[in-house]
SEZA-816451 format. One record per residue: residue in three letters; residue number from 0; x, y, z of N, C-alpha, C, CB in turn. Coordinates in nm, 4 decimals. Glycine has a CB too. Layout:
BEGIN
ALA, NUM, X, Y, Z, X, Y, Z, X, Y, Z, X, Y, Z;
...
// end
This chain:
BEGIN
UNK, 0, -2.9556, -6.6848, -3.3027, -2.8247, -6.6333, -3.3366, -2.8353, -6.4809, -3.3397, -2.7737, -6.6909, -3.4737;
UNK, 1, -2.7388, -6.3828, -3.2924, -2.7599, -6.2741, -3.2916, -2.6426, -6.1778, -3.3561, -2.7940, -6.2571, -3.1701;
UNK, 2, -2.6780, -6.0761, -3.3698, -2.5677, -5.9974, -3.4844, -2.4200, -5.9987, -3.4311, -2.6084, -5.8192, -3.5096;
UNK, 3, -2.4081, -5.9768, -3.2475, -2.2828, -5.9534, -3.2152, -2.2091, -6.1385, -3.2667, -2.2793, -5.8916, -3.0238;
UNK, 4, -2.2955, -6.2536, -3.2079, -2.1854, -6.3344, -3.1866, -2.1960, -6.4457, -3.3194, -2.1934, -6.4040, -3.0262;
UNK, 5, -2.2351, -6.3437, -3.4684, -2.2564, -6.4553, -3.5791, -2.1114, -6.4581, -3.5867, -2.3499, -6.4227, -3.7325;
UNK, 6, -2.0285, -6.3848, -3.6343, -1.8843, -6.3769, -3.6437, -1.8073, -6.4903, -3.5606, -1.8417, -6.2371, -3.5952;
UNK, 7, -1.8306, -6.4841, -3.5047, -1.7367, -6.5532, -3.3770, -1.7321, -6.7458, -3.4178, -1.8456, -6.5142, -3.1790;
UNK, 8, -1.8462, -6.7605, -3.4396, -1.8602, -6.9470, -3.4725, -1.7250, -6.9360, -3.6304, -2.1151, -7.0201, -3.5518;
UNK, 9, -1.7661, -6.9053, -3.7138, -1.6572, -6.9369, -3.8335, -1.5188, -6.8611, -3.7642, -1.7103, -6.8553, -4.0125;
UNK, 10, -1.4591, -6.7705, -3.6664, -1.3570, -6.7054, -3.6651, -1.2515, -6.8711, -3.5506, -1.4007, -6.5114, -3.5876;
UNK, 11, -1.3944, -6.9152, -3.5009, -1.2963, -7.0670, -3.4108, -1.2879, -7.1716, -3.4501, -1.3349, -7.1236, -3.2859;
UNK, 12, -1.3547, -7.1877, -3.6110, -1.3224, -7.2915, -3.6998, -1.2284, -7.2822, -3.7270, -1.3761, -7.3120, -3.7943;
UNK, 13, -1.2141, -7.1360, -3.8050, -1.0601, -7.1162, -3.8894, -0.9239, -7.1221, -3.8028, -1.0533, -6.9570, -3.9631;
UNK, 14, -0.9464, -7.1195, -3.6898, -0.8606, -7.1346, -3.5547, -0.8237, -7.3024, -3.5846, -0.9665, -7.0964, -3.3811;
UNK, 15, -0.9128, -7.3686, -3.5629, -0.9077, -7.5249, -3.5877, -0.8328, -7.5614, -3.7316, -1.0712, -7.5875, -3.5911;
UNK, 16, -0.8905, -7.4825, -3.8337, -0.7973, -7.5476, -3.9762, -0.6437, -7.4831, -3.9550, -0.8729, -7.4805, -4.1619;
UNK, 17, -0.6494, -7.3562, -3.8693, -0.5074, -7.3523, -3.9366, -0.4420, -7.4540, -3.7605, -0.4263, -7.1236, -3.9842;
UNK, 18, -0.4932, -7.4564, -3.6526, -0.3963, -7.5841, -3.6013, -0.3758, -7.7288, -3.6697, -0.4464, -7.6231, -3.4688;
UNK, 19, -0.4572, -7.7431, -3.7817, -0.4388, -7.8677, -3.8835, -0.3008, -7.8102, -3.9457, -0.5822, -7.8942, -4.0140;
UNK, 20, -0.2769, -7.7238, -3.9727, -0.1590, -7.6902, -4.0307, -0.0164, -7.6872, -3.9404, -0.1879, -7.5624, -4.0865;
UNK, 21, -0.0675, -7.6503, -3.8623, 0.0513, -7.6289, -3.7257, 0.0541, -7.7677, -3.6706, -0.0002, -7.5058, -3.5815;
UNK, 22, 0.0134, -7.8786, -3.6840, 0.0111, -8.0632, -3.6224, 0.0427, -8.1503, -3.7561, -0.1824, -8.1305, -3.5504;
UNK, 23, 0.0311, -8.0623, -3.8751, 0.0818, -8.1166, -4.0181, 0.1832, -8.0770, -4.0173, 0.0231, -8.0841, -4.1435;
UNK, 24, 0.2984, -7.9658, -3.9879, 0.4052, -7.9310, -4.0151, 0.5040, -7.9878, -3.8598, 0.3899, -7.7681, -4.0589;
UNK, 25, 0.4693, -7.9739, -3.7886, 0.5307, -8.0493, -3.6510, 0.5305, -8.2492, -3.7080, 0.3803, -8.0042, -3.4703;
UNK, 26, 0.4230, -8.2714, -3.7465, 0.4267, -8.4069, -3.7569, 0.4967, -8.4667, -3.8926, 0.2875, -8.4504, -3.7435;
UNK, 27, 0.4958, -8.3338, -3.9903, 0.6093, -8.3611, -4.0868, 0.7482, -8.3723, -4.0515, 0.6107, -8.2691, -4.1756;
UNK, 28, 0.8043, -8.3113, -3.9524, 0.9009, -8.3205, -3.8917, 0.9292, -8.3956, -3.8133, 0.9182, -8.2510, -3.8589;
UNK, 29, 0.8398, -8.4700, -3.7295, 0.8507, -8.6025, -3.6129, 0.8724, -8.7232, -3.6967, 0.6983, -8.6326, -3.5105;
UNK, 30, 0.7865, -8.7183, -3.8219, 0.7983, -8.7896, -3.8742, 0.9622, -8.8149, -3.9850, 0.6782, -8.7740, -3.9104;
UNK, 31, 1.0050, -8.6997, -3.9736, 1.1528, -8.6943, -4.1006, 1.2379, -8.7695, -3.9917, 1.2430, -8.4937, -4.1640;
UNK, 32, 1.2432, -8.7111, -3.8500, 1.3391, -8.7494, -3.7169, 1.3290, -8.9059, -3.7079, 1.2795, -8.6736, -3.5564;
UNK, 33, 1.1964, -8.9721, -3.6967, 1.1632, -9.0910, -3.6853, 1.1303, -9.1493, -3.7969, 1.0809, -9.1032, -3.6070;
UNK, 34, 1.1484, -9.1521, -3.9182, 1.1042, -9.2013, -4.0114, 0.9882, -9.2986, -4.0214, 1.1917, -9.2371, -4.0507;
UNK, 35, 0.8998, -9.2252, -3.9858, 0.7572, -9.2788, -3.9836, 0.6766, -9.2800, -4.1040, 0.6820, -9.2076, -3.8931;
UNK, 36, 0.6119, -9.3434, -4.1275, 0.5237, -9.3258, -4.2916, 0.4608, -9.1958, -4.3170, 0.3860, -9.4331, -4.3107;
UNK, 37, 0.4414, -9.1041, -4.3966, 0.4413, -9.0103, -4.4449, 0.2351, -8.9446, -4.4079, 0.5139, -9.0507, -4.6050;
UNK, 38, 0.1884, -8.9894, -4.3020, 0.0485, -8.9662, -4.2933, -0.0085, -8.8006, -4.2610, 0.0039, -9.0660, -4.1785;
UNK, 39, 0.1405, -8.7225, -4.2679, 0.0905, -8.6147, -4.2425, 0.0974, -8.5259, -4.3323, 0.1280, -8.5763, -4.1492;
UNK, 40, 0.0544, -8.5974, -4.4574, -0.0032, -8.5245, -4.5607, -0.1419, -8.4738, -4.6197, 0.0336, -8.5744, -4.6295;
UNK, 41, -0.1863, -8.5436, -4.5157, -0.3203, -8.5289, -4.4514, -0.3884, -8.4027, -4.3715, -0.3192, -8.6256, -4.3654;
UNK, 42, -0.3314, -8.3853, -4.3310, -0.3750, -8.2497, -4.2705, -0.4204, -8.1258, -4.3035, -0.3055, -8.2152, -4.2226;
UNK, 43, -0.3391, -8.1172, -4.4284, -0.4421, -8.0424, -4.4629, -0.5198, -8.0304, -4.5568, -0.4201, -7.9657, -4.4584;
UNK, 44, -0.5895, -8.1699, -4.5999, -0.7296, -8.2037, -4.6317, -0.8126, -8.1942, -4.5345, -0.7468, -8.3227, -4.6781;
UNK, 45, -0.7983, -8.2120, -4.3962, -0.8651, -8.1886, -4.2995, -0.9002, -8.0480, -4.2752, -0.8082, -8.2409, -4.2077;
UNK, 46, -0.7450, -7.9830, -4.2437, -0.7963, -7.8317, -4.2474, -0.8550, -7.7379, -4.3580, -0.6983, -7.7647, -4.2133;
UNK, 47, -0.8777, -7.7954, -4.4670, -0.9820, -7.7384, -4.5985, -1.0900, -7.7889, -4.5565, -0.9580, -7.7871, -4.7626;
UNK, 48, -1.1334, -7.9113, -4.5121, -1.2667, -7.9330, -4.4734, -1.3239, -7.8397, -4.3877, -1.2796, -8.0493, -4.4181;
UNK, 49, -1.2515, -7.8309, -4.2553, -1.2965, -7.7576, -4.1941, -1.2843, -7.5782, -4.2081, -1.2588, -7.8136, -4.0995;
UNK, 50, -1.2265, -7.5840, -4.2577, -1.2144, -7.4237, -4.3738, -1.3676, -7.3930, -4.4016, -1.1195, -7.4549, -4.5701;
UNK, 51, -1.4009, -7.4910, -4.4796, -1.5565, -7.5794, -4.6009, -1.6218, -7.5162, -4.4580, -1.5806, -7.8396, -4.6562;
UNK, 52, -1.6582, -7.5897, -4.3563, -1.7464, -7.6038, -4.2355, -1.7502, -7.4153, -4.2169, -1.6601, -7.7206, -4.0797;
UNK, 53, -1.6428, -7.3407, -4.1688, -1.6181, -7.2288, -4.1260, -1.6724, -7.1138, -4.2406, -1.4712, -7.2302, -4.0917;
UNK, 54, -1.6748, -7.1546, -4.3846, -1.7177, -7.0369, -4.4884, -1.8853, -7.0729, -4.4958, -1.6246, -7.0500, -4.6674;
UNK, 55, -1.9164, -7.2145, -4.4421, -2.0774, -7.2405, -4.4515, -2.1474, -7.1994, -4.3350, -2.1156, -7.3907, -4.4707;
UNK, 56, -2.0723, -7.1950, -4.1963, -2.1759, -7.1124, -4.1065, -2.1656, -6.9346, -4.1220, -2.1398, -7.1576, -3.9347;
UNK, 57, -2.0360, -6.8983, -4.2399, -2.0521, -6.7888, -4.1827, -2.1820, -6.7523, -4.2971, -1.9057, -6.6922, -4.1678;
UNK, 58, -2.1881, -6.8167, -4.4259, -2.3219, -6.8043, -4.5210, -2.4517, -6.7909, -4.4517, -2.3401, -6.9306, -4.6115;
UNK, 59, -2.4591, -6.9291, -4.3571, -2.5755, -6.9668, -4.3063, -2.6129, -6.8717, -4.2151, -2.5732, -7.0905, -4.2541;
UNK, 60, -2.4907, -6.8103, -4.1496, -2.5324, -6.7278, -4.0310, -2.5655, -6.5454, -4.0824, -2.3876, -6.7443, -3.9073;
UNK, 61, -2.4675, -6.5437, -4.1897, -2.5333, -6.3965, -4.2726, -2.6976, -6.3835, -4.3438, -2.4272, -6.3720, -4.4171;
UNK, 62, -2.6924, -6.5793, -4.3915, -2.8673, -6.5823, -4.4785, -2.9434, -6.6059, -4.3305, -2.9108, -6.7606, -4.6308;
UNK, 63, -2.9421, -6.6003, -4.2223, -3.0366, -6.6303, -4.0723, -3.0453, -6.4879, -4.0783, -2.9621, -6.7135, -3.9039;
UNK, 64, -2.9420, -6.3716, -4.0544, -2.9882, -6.2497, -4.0275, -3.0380, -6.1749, -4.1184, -2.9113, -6.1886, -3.9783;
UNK, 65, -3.0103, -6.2003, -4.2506, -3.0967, -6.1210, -4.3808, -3.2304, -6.0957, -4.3541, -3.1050, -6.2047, -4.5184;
UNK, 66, -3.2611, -6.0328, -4.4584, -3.4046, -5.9984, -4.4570, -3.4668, -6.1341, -4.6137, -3.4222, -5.7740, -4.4974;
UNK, 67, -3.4012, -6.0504, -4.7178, -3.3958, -6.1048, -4.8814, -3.3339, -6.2665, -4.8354, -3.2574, -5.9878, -5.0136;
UNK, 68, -3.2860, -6.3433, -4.8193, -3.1702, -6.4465, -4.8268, -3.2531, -6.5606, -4.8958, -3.0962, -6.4938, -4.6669;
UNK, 69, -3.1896, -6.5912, -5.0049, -3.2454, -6.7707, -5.0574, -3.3047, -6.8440, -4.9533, -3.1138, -6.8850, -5.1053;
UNK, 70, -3.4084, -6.9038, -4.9560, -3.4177, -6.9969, -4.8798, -3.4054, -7.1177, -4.7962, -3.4379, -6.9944, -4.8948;
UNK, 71, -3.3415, -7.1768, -4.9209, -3.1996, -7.2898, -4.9559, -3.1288, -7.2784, -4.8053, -3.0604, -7.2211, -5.1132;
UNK, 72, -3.0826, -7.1667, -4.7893, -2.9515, -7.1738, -4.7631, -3.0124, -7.1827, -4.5372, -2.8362, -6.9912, -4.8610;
UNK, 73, -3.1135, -7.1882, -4.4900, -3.2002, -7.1843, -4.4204, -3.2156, -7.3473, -4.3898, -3.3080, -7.1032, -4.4803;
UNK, 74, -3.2449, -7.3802, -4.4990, -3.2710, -7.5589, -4.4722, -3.1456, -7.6529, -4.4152, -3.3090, -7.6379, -4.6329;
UNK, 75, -3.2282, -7.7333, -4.3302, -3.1542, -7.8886, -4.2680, -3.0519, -7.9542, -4.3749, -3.2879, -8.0245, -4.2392;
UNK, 76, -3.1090, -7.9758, -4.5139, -3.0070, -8.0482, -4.5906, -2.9004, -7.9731, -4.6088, -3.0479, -8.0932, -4.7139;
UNK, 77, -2.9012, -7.8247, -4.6371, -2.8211, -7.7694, -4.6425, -2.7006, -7.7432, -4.5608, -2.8680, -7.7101, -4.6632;
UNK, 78, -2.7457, -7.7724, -4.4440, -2.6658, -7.7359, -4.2894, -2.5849, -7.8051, -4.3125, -2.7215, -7.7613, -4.1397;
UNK, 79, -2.6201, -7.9790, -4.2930, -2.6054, -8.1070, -4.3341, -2.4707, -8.1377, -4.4079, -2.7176, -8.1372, -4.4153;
UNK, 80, -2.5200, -8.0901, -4.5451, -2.4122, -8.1213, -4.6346, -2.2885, -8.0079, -4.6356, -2.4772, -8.1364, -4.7786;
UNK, 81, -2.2751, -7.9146, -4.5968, -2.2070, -7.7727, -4.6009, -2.1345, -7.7447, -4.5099, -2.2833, -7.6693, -4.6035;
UNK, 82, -2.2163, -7.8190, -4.4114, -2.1394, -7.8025, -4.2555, -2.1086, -7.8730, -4.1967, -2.1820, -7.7568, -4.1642;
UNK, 83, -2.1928, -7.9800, -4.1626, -2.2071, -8.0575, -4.0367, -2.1234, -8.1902, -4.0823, -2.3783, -8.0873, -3.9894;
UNK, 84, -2.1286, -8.2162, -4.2164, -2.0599, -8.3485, -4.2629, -1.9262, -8.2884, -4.2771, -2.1203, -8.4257, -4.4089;
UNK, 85, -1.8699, -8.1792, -4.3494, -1.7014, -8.1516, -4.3844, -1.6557, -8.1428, -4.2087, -1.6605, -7.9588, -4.5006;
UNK, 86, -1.7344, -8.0940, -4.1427, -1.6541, -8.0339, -4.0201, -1.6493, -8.1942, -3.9344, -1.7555, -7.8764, -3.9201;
UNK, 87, -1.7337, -8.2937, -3.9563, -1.6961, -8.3720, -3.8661, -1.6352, -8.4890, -3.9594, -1.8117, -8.4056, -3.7665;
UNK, 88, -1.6071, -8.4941, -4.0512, -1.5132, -8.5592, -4.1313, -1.3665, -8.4818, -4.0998, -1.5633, -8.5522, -4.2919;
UNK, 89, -1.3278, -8.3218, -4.1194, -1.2318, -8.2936, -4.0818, -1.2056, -8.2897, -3.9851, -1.2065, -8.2315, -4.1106;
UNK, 90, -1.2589, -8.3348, -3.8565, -1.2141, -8.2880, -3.7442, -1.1696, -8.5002, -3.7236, -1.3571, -8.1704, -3.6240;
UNK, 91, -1.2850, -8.5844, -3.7523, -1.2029, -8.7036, -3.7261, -1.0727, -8.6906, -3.7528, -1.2433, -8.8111, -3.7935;
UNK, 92, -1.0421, -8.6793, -3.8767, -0.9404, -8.7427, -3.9621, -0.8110, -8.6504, -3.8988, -0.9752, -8.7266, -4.1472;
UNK, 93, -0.8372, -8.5581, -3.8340, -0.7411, -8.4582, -3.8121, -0.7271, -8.5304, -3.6360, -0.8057, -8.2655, -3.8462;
UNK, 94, -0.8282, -8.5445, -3.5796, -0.8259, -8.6317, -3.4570, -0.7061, -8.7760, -3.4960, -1.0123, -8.6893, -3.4252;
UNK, 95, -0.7395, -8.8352, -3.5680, -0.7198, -8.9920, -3.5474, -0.5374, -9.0034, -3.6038, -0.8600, -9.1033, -3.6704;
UNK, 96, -0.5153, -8.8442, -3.6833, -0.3490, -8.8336, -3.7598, -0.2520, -8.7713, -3.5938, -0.3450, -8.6571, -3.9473;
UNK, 97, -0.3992, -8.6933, -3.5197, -0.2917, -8.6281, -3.3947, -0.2424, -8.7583, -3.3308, -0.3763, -8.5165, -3.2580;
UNK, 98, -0.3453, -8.8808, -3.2906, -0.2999, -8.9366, -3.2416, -0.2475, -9.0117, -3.2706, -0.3334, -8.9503, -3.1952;
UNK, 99, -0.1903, -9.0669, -3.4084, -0.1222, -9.1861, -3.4606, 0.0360, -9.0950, -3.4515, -0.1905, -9.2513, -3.6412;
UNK, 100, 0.0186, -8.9377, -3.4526, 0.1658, -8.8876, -3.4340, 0.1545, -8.8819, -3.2929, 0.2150, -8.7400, -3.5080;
UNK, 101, 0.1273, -8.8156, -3.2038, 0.1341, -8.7931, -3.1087, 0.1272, -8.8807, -3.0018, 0.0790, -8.7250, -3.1098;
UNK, 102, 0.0064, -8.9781, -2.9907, -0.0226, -9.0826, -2.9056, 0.0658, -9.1086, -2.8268, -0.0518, -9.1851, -2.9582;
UNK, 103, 0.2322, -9.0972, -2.8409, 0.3119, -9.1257, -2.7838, 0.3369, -9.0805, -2.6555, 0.3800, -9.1149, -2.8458;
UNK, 104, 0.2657, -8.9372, -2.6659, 0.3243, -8.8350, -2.5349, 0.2404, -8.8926, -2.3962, 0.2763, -8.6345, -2.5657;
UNK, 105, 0.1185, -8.9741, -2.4455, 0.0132, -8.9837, -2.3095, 0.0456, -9.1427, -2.2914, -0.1891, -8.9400, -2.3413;
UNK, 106, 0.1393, -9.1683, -2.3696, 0.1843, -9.3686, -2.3304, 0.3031, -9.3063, -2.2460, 0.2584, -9.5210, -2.5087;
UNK, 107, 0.3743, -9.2283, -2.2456, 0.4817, -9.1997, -2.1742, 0.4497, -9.1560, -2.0464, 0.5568, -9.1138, -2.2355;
UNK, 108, 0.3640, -9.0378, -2.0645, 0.3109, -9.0550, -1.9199, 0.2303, -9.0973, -1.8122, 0.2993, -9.0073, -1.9011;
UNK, 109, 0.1848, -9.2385, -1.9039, 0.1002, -9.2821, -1.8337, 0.2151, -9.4442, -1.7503, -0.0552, -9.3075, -1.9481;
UNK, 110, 0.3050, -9.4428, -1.8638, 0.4538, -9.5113, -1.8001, 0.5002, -9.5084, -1.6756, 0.5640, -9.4611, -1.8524;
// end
């Protein structure tokens, strides 16, 4: 990992949580039009997860270039639990709500 492109990994997470917000507020609305069950209240539990994912690489990636940095923060479990589990928990759950709203658009054109 190098100094120019540590920035850049957490700046296209936070890109990802806030389109959880922008597919939560569209699907709040598809859903008022169609009165569909209310699942897009969800979203943004997803996009805090992945928020979670985006503030832990940018830790991990400031304690990689330190000199001083805990050690902790260096280790596999750590990655693990901080990163690798919120970001792919938020990214399912944010996957599986696009398509229970959306799904519709690729049955139509596949019509």
């Amino acid at each position: 990992m190098s100094v120019i492109t540590a920035p850049l990994g957490p700046i296209g997470l936070l890109a990802i949580a806030y389109l959880c917000l922008l597919f939560g507020n569209f699907s709040r609305r598809l859903s008022a039009v169609t009165k569909m069950k209310s699942y897009y209240r969800w979203f943004p539990a997803a996009g805090i997860l992945i928020a979670i994912a985006a503030t832990s690489q940018a830790v991990r990636s400031t304690a990689a270039l330190a000199r001083e940095a805990p050690q902790f923060l260096n280790e596999p479990p750590f990655a693990i639990l901080s990163f690798y589990l919120p970001l792919a928990v938020g990214v399912t759950l944010a996957l599986v709500l696009v398509w229970h709203y959306w799904g519709w658009i690729l049955k139509e054109k596949i019509e």
